[in-house]
VEXSEGU-81384 format. One record per residue (C-alpha): residue number from 1; z negated, y, x. Coordinates in nm, 3 decimals. Layout:
// residues N
<rec vogu="NUM" zz="Z" yy="Y" xx="X"/>
...
END
This chain:
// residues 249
<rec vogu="1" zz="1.701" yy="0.880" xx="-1.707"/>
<rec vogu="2" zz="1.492" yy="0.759" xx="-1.963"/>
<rec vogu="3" zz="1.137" yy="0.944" xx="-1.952"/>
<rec vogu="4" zz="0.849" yy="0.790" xx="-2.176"/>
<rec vogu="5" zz="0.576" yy="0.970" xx="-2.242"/>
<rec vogu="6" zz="0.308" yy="0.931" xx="-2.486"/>
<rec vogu="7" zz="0.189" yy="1.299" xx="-2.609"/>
<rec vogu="8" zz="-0.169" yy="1.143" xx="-2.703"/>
<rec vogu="9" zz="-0.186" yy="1.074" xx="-2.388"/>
<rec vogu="10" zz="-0.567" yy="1.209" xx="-2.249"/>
<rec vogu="11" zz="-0.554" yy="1.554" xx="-2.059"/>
<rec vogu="12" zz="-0.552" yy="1.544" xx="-1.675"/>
<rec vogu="13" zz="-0.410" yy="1.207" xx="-1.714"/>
<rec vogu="14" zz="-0.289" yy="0.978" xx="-1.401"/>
<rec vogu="15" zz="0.128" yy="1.014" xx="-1.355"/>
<rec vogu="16" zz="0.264" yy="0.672" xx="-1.282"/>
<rec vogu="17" zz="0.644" yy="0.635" xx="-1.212"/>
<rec vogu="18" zz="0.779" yy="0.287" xx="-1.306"/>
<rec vogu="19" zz="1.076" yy="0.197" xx="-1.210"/>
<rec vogu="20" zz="1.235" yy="-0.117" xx="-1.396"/>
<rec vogu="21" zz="1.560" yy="-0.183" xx="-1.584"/>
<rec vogu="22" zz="1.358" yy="-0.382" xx="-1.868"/>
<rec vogu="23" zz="1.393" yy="-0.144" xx="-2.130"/>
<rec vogu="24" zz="1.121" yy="-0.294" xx="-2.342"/>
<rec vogu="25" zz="0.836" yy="-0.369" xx="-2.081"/>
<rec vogu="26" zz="0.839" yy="-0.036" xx="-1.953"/>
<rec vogu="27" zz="0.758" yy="0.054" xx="-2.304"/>
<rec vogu="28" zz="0.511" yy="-0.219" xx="-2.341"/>
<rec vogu="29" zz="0.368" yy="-0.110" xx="-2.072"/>
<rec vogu="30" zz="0.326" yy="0.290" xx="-2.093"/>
<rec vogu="31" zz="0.199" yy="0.187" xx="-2.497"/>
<rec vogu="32" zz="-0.092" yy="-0.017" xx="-2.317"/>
<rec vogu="33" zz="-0.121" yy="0.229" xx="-2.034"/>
<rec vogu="34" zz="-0.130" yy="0.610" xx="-2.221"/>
<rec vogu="35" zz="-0.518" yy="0.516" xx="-2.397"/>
<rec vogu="36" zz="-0.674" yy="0.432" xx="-2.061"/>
<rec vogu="37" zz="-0.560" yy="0.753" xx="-1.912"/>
<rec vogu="38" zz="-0.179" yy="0.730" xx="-1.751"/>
<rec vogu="39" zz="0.099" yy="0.924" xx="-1.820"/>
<rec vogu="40" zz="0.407" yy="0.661" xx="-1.759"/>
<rec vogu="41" zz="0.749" yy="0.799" xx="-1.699"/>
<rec vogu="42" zz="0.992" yy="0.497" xx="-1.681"/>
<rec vogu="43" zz="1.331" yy="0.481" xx="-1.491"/>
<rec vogu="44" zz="1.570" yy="0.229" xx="-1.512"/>
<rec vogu="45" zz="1.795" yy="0.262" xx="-1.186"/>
<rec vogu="46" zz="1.754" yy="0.239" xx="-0.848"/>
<rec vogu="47" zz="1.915" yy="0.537" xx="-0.695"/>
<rec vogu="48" zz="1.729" yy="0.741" xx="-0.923"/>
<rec vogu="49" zz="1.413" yy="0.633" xx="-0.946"/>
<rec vogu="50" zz="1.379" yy="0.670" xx="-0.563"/>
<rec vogu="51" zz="1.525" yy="1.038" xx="-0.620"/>
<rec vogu="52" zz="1.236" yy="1.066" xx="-0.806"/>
<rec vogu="53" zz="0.967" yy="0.895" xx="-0.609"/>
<rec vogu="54" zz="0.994" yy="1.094" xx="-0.310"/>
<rec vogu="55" zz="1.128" yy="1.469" xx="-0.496"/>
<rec vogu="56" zz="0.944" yy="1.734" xx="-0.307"/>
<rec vogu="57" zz="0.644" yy="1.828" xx="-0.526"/>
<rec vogu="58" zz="0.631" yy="1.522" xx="-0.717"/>
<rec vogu="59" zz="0.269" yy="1.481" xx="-0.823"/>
<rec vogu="60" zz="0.335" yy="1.087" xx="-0.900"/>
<rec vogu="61" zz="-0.035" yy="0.886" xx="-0.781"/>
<rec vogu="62" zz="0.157" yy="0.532" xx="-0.791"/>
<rec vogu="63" zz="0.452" yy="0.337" xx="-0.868"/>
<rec vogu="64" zz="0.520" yy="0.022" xx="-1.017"/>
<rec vogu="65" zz="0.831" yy="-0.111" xx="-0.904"/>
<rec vogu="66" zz="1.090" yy="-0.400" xx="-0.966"/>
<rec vogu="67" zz="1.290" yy="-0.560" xx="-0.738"/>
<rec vogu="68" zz="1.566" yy="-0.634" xx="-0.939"/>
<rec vogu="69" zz="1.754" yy="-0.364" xx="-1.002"/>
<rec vogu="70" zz="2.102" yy="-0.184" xx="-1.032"/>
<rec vogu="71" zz="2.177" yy="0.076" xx="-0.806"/>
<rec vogu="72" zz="2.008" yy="0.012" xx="-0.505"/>
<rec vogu="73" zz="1.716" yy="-0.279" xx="-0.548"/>
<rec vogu="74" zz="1.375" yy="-0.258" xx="-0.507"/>
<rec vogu="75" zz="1.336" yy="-0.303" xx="-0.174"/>
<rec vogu="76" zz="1.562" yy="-0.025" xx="-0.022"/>
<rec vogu="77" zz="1.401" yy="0.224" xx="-0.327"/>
<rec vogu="78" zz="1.085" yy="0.126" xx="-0.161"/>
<rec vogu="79" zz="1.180" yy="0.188" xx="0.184"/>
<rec vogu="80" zz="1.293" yy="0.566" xx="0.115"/>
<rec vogu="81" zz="0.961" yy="0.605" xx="-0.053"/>
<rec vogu="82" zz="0.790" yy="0.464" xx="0.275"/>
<rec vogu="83" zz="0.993" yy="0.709" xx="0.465"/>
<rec vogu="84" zz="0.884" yy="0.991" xx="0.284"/>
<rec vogu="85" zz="0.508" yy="0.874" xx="0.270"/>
<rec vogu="86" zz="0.243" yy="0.662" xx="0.138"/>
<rec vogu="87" zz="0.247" yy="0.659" xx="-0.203"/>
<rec vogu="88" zz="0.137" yy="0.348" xx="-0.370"/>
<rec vogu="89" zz="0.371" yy="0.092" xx="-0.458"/>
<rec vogu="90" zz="0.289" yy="-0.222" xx="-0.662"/>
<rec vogu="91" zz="0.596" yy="-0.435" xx="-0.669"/>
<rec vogu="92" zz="0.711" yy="-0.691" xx="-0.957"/>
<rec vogu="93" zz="0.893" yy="-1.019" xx="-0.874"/>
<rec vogu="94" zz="1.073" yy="-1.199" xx="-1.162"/>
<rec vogu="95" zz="0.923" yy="-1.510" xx="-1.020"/>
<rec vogu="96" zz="0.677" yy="-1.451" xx="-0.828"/>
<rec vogu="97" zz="0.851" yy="-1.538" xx="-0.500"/>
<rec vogu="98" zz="0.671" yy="-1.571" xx="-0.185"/>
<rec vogu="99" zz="1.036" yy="-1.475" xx="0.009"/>
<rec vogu="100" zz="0.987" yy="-1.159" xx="-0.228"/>
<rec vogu="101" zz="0.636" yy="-1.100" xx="-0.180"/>
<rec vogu="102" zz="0.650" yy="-1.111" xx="0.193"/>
<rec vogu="103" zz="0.938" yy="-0.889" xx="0.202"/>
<rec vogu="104" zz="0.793" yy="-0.627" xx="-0.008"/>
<rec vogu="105" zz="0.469" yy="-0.641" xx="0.185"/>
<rec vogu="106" zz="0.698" yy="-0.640" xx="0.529"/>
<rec vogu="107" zz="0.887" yy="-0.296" xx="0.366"/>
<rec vogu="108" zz="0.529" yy="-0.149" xx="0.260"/>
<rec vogu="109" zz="0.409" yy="-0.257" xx="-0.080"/>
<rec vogu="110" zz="0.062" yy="-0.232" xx="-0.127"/>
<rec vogu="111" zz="0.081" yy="-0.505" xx="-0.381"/>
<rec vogu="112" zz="0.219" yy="-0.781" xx="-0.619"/>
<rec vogu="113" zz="0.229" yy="-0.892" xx="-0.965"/>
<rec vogu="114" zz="0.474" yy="-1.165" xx="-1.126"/>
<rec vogu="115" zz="0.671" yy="-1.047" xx="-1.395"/>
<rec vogu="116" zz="0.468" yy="-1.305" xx="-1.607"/>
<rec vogu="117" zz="0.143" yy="-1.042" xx="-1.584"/>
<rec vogu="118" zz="-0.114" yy="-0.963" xx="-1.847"/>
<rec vogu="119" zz="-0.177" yy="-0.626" xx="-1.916"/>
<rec vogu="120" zz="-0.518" yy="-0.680" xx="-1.795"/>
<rec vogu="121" zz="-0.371" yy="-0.777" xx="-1.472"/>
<rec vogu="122" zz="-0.156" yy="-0.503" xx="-1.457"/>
<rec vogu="123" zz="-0.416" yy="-0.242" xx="-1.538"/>
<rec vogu="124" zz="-0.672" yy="-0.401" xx="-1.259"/>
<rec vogu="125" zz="-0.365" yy="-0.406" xx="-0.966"/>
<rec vogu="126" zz="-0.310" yy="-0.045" xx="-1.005"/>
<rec vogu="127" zz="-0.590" yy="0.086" xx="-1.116"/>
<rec vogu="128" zz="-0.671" yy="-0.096" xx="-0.728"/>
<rec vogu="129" zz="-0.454" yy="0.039" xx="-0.526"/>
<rec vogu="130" zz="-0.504" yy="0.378" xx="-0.651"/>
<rec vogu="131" zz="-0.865" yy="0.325" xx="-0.525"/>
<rec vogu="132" zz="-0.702" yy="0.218" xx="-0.185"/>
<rec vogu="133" zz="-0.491" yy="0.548" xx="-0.137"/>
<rec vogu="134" zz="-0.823" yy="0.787" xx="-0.217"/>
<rec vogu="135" zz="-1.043" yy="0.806" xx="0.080"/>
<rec vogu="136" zz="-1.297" yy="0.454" xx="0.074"/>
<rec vogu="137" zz="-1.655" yy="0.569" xx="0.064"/>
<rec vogu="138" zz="-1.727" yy="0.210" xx="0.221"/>
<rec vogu="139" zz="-1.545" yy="0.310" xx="0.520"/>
<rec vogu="140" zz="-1.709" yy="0.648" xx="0.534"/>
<rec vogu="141" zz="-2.074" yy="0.595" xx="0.394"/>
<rec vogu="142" zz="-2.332" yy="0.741" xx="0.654"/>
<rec vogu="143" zz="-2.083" yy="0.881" xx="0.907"/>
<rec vogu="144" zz="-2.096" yy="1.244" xx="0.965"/>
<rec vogu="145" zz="-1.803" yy="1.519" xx="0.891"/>
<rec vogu="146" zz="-1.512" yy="1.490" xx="1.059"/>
<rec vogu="147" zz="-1.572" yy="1.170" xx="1.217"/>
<rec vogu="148" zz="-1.318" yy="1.013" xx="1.499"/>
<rec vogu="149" zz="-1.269" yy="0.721" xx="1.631"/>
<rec vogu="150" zz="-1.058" yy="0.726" xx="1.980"/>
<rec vogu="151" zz="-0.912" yy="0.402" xx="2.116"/>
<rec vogu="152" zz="-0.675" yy="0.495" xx="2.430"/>
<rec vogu="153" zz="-0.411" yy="0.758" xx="2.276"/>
<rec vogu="154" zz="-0.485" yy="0.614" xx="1.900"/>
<rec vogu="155" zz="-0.694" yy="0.830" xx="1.684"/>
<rec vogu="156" zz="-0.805" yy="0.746" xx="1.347"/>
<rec vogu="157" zz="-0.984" yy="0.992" xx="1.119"/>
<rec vogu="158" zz="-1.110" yy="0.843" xx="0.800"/>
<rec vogu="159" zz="-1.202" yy="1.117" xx="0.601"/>
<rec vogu="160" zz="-0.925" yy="1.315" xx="0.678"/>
<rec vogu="161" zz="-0.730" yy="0.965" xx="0.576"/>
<rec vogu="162" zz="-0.510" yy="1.037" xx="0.932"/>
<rec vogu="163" zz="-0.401" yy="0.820" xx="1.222"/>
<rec vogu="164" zz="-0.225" yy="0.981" xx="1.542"/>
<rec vogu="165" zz="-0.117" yy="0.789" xx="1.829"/>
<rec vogu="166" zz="0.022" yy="1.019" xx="2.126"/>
<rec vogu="167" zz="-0.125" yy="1.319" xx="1.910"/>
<rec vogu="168" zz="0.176" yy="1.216" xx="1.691"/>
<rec vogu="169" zz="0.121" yy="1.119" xx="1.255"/>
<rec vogu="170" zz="0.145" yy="0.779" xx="1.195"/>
<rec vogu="171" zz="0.308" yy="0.718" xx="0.869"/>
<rec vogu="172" zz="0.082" yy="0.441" xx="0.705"/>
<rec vogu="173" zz="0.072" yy="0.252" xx="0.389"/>
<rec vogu="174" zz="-0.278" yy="0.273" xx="0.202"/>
<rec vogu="175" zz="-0.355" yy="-0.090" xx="0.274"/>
<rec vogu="176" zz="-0.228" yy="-0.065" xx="0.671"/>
<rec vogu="177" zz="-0.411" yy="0.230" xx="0.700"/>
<rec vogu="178" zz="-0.746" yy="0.098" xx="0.602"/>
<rec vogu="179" zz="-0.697" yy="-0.194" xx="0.838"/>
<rec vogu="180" zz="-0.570" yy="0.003" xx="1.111"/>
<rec vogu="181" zz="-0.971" yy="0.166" xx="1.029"/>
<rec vogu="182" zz="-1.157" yy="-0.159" xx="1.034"/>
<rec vogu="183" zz="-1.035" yy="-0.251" xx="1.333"/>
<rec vogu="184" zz="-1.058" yy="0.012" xx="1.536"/>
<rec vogu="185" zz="-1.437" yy="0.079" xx="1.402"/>
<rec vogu="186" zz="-1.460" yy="-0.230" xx="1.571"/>
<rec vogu="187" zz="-1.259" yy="-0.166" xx="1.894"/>
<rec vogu="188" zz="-1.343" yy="-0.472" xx="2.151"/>
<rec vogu="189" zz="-1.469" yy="-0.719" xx="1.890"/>
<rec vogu="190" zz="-1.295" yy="-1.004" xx="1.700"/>
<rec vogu="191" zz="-1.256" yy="-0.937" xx="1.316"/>
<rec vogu="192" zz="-1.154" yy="-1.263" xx="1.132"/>
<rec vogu="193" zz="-0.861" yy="-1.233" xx="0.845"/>
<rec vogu="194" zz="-1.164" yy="-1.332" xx="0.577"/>
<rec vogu="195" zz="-1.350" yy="-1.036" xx="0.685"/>
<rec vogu="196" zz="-1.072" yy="-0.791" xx="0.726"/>
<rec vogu="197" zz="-0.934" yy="-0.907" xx="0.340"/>
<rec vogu="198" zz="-1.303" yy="-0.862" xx="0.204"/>
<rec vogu="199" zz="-1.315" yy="-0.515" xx="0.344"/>
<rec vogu="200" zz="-0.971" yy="-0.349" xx="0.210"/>
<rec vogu="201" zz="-0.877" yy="-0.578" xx="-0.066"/>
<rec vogu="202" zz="-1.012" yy="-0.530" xx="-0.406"/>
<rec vogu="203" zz="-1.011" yy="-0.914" xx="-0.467"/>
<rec vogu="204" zz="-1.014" yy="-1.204" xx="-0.281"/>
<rec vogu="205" zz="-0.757" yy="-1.390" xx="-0.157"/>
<rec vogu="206" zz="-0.715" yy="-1.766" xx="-0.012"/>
<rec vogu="207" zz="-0.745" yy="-1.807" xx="0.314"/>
<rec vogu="208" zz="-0.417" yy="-1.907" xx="0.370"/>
<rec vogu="209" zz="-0.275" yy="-1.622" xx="0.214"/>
<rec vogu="210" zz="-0.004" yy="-1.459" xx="0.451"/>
<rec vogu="211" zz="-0.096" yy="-1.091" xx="0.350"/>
<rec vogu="212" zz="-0.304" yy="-0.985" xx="0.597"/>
<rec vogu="213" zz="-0.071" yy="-1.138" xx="0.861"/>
<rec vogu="214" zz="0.257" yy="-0.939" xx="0.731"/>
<rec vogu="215" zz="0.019" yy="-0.596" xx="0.723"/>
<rec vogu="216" zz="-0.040" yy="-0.656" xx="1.075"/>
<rec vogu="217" zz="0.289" yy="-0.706" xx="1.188"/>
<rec vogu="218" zz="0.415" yy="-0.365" xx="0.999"/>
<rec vogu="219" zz="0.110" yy="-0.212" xx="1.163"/>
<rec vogu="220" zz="0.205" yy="-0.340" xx="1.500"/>
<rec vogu="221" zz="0.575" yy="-0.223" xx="1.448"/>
<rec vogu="222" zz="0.441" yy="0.194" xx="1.403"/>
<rec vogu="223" zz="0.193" yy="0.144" xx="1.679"/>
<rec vogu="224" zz="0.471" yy="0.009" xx="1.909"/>
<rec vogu="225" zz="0.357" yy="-0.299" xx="2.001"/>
<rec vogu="226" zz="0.488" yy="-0.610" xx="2.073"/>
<rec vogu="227" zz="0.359" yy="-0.922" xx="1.902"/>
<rec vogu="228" zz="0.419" yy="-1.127" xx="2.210"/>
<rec vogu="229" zz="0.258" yy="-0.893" xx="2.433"/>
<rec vogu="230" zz="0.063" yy="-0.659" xx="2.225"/>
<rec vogu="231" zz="-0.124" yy="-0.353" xx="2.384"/>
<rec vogu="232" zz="-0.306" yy="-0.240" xx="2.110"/>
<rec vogu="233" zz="-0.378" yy="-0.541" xx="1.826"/>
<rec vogu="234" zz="-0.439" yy="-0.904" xx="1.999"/>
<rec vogu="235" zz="-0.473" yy="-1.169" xx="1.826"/>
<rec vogu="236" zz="-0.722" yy="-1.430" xx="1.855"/>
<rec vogu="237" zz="-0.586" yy="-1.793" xx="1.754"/>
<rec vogu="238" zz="-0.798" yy="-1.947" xx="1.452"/>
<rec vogu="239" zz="-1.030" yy="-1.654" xx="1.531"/>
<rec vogu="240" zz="-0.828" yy="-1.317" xx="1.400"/>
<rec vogu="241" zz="-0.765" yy="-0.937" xx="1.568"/>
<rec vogu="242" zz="-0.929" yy="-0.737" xx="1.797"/>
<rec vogu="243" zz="-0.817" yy="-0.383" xx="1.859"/>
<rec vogu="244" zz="-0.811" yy="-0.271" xx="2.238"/>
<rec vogu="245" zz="-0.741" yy="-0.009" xx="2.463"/>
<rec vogu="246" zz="-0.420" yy="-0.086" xx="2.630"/>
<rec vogu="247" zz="-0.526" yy="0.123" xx="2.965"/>
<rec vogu="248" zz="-0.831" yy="-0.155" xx="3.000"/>
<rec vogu="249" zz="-0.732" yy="-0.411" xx="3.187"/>
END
C-alpha cells in the first residue's frame, strides 16, 4: 500500500480514500486536492483498498473509486463497502460507459466521473456528495426535533439520517436515502423524476437520464418490493413515483 499524504495539508482536513491503480493520477490528484482541505491516501489494489474502506474505525468521509482494477474490481470493492455502510462512493469509468455507470449506480455509487475529468470536476462531484451524506437542511428546514414520518411499517427520520422498515435499519446509500425522504414526505402524491433529481442532486441532469430510475430500483430491492407489483413505491407511467401504504387498499 502506497499512502500519499501531503504534510501541508490544512489541520482538521477531510480524509478521502482513493482507490485506483494509476500511479500518477492519484498523485495528480491528492497534489490538487491537499490546498482545498483533503487529506488523500491512495491505494492501488482492490482487495486492499476495500480492507481499508470498511476497517472498523476508519474515519474515511468518501471514496473515489475505479473500476478497473487488480485484485478484485471496482464493483465488488464497492459492494463490501455497501455492506458495511454508506459511505460515499464516486466511481471512475475509463470511458465513461453507460453499462458501467448503471452498474455502479445498481451496486450503490453515489456518483460518476469519466476518467477524462477536470480537476474542477472532480473537486465539485465530491465535494457533492459529501454534502449528500451530511444531514440536508433542505429536507429538514422548519420541521421540529426529532421529526418522523410513518408510512405503514416504514419509518424515516431525517435528522437522525435513519430509515426502519419492520422497526429493522435499512442500510441506504446517501442518494437512496434522500429519495426514500422525498417521497415519503410526500406519501399519496405523484413526484415526477424532474422534481425528485432537482431535490437530491446537486446538478441537473437530462431528462432522460436513467439515474433516478436505477436508485429506485436499488431502493425497491431493501424495501422488498417488487417492481411488478410494488407495495410500497408505484410508479406512475410518464408521470413518476408515489410512495404508499401497502395496508391501503
Amino acid at each position: 500500500m502506497e499512502a500519499i499524504l501531503n504534510p501541508e495539508a490544512p489541520a482538521g482536513s477531510v480524509p478521502i480514500l482513493m482507490i485506483d491503480d494509476d500511479r500518477k493520477l492519484c498523485r495528480l490528484v491528492t497534489d490538487y486536492l491537499a490546498p482545498l482541505g483533503f487529506t488523500v491516501t491512495a491505494e492501488h489494489d482492490g482487495t486492499t483498498g476495500a480492507s481499508l474502506a470498511t476497517a472498523p474505525g476508519a474515519s474515511w468521509q468518501a471514496v473515489i473509486l475505479d473500476v478497473m482494477l487488480p485484485g478484485i474490481d471496482g464493483f465488488e470493492v464497492l459492494r463490501r463497502i455497501r455492506r458495511a455502510g454508506d459511505l460515499p462512493v464516486l466511481m471512475l469509468t475509463a470511458r465513461g460507459d453507460e453499462t458501467d455507470r448503471i452498474v455502479g449506480l445498481e451496486v450503490g455509487a453515489d456518483d460518476y466521473l469519466p476518467k477524462t475529468f477536470s480537476p474542477r470536476e472532480l473537486l465539485a462531484r465530491l465535494r457533492a456528495v459529501l454534502r449528500r451524506s451530511a444531514v440536508r437542511p433542505a429536507l429538514t428546514a422548519g420541521l421540529p426535533p426529532a421529526v418522523e414520518y410513518v408510512v405503514g411499517p416504514l419509518r424515516v427520520r431525517p435528522e437522525a439520517r435513519l430509515a426502519l422498515l419492520n422497526d429493522q435499519p435499512l442500510v441506504l446509500t446517501p442518494v437512496e436515502f434522500d429519495l426514500l425522504t422525498c417521497l415519503i414526505r410526500a406519501a399519496g402524491r405523484v413526484r415526477t423524476r424532474e422534481a425528485l433529481l432537482d431535490e437530491i442532486r446537486d446538478r441537473h441532469y437530462d431528462v432522460f437520464d436513467r439515474s433516478i430510475d436505477v436508485h429506485i430500483s436499488a431502493l425497491r430491492k431493501k424495501l422488498g418490493d417488487d417492481a411488478r407489483q410494488p407495495r410500497f413505491i408505484r410508479t406512475l407511467r410518464s408521470a413518476g413515483y408515489m410512495l404508499v401504504d401497502p395496508s391501503s387498499p
